[in-house]
N, C-alpha and C positions, 0 to 999 in steps of 0.2 A: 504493500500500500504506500502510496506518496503521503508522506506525514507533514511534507511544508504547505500541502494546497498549494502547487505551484504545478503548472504542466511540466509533465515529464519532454521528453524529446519527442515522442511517436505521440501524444497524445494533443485530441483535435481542440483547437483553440476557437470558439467564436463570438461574433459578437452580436449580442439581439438586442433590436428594438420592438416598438410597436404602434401601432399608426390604427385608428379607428375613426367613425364620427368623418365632417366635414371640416374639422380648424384646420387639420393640414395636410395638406397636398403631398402627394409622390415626390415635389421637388425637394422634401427636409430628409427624405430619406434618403434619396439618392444624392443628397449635399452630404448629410451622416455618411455614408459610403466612403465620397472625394476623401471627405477628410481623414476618416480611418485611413485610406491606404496610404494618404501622403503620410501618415506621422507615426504608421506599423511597421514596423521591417518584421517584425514576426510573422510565419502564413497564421494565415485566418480564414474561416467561412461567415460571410453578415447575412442574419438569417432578420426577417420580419414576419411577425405576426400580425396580420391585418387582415378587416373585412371586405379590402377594397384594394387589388396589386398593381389596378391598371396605371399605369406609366414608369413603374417601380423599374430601377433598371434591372438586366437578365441575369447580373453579374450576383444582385440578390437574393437567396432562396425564400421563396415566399410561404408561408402555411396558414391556415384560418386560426383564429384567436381558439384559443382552447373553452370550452364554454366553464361556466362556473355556475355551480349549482344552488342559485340563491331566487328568491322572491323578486318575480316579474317585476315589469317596468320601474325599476334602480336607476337614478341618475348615472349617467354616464363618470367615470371618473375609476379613479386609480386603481380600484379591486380589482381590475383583469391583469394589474403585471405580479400575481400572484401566482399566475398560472402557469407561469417559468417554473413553477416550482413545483411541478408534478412527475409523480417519481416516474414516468415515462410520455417524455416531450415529442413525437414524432419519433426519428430515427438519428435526436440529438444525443451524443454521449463525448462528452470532457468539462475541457473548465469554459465557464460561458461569461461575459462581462456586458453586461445589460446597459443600454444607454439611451436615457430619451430623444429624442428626434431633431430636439431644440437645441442645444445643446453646440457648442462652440469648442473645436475642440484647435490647440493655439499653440500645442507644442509636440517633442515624442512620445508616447504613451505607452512605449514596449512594457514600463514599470507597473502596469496594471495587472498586464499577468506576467510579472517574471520577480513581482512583490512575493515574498516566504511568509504567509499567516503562520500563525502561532498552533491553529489547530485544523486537521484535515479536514472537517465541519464546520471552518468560520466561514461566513460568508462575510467579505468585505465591503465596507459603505464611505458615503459619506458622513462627517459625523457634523451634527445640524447647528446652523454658524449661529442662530438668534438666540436659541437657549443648551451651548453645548451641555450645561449641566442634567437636562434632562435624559442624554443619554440617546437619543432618539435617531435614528439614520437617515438622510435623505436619500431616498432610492431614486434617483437619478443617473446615479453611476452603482453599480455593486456586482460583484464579480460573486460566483458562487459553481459547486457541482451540477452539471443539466445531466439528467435522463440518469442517472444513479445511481437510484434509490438513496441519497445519502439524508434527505429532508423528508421522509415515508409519513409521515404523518400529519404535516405544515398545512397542506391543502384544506386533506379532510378536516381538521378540527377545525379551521375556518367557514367552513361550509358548515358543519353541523352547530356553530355555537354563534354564529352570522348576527341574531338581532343582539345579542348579550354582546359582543364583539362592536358593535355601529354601536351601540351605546357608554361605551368605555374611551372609545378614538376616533379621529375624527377620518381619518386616511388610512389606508394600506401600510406603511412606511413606518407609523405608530406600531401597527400591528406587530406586522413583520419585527420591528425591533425588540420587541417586548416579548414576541415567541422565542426568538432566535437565542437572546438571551438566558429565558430557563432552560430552552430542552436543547441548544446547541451553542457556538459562537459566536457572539458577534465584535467584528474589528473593524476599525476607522484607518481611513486614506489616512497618509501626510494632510494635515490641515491646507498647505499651501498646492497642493497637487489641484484640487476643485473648488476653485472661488463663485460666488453667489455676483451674481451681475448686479443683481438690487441689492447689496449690503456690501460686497468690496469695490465695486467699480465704480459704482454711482455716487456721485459727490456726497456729503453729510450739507443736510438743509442747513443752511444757505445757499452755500458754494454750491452748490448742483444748479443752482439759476448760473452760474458765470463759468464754469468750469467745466468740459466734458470728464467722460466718464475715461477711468485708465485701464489701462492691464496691467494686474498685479505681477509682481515679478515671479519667479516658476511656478507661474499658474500652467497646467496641461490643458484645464480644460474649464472654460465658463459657463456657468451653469444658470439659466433662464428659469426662474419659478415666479408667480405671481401674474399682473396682466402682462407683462413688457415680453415680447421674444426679438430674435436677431432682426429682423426687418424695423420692426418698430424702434429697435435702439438704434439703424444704423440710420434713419430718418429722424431723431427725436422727438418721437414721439410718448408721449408718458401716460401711465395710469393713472395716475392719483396726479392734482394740482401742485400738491407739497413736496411730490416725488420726480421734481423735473428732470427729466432725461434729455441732453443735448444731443445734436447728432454725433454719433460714432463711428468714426471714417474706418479704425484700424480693425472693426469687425467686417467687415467686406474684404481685409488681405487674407483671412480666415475662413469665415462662411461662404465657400464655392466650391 
């Protein structure tokens, strides 16, 4: 058994996203794609899970979103990237590094999987920049075993314990941390590997009226949560009035 959670040589590296709904277009996938290969020197297969593959490039392997067995008409939102987590994903099997769609990536990344966890069962995260004390992962970014069995039970209890679960947390990412936690590992990137667009790049109110937004120094990879994604920052456009976002030239040498 590999006891670093790190791929072995023969063993298949990929990377998943996942695309649902009408927010975003085939083009943030197959941007995700650009910018894996330019910043990977490691082989890899980018697989997506979506309801919708049309325009998606070939170079993609595409498969339907795994369904999850919960209580009809559920807002749309994060519970489906839980389904990564089934101890038989298609005909996926190694180590897998899951990545939203949005998602900026700025530097080399080979260190996501070639990072040595602590235990064969950590799944690696983000560890969350507003309130790190809580403990809590942003899954955004998080590397973990596909097709398995190493997570045998993550799913089901999810599914079986669903309205006591929605009433405890608000998102997937609460969950997930809080499971991963009691019944297996959970480990955090380098703090400085995945900076938050809204909290490290965007100026602190005031200065975000006069100031664009920076890139942190070895940041890998800038991470879009809230209303703002790459489009909207590299136009400045902003969510909130308080939360001014200027235009951002140097995410367009990146996001293509």
């Amino acid at each position: 058994m590999n006891h670093t959670n790190q791929p072995t040589d023969n063993e298949n590296r990929y990377i998943i996203c996942m695309k649902w709904g009408a927010k975003y277009g085939a083009e943030y996938v197959n941007r995700l794609y650009n910018m894996v290969k330019r910043n990977l020197t490691l082989p890899f297969q980018m697989v997506c899970l979506t309801d919708d593959s049309t325009g998606i490039d070939p170079n993609v392997k595409c498969y339907p979103i795994p369904e999850l067995n919960l209580p009809p008409n559920l807002p749309e939102r994060g519970w489906k990237k839980l389904t990564t987590f089934k101890p038989e994903l298609y005909d996926l099997k190694g180590t897998a590094l899951f990545l939203d769609i949005d998602i900026v990536i700025v530097n080399n990344m080979d260190c996501f999987f070639t990072h040595k966890a602590e235990h064969d069962d950590s799944v690696m995260i983000i560890r969350d920049w507003k309130k790190p004390w809580r403990m809590v992962g942003n899954s955004s970014v998080y590397r973990f075993k596909v097709g398995q069995n190493t997570y045998p039970n993550l799913l089901s209890y999810f599914e079986q314990n669903f309205e006591k679960i929605r009433g405890e947390v608000r998102h997937e990412q609460a969950f997930l941390s809080n499971y991963l936690r009691e019944h297996h590992h959970l480990e955090y990137w380098d703090s400085s590997w995945c900076v938050s667009f809204k909290y490290q790049c965007v100026q602190p109110f005031p200065m975000s009226f006069f100031k664009a937004p920076i890139l942190p120094k070895d940041a890998k990879m800038v991470i879009f949560h809230g209303e703002v994604n790459p489009p909207d920052a590299i136009i400045g456009k902003s969510g909130k009035w308080y939360r001014k976002v200027l235009p951002t030239d140097w995410i367009k040498d990146y996001w293509k």
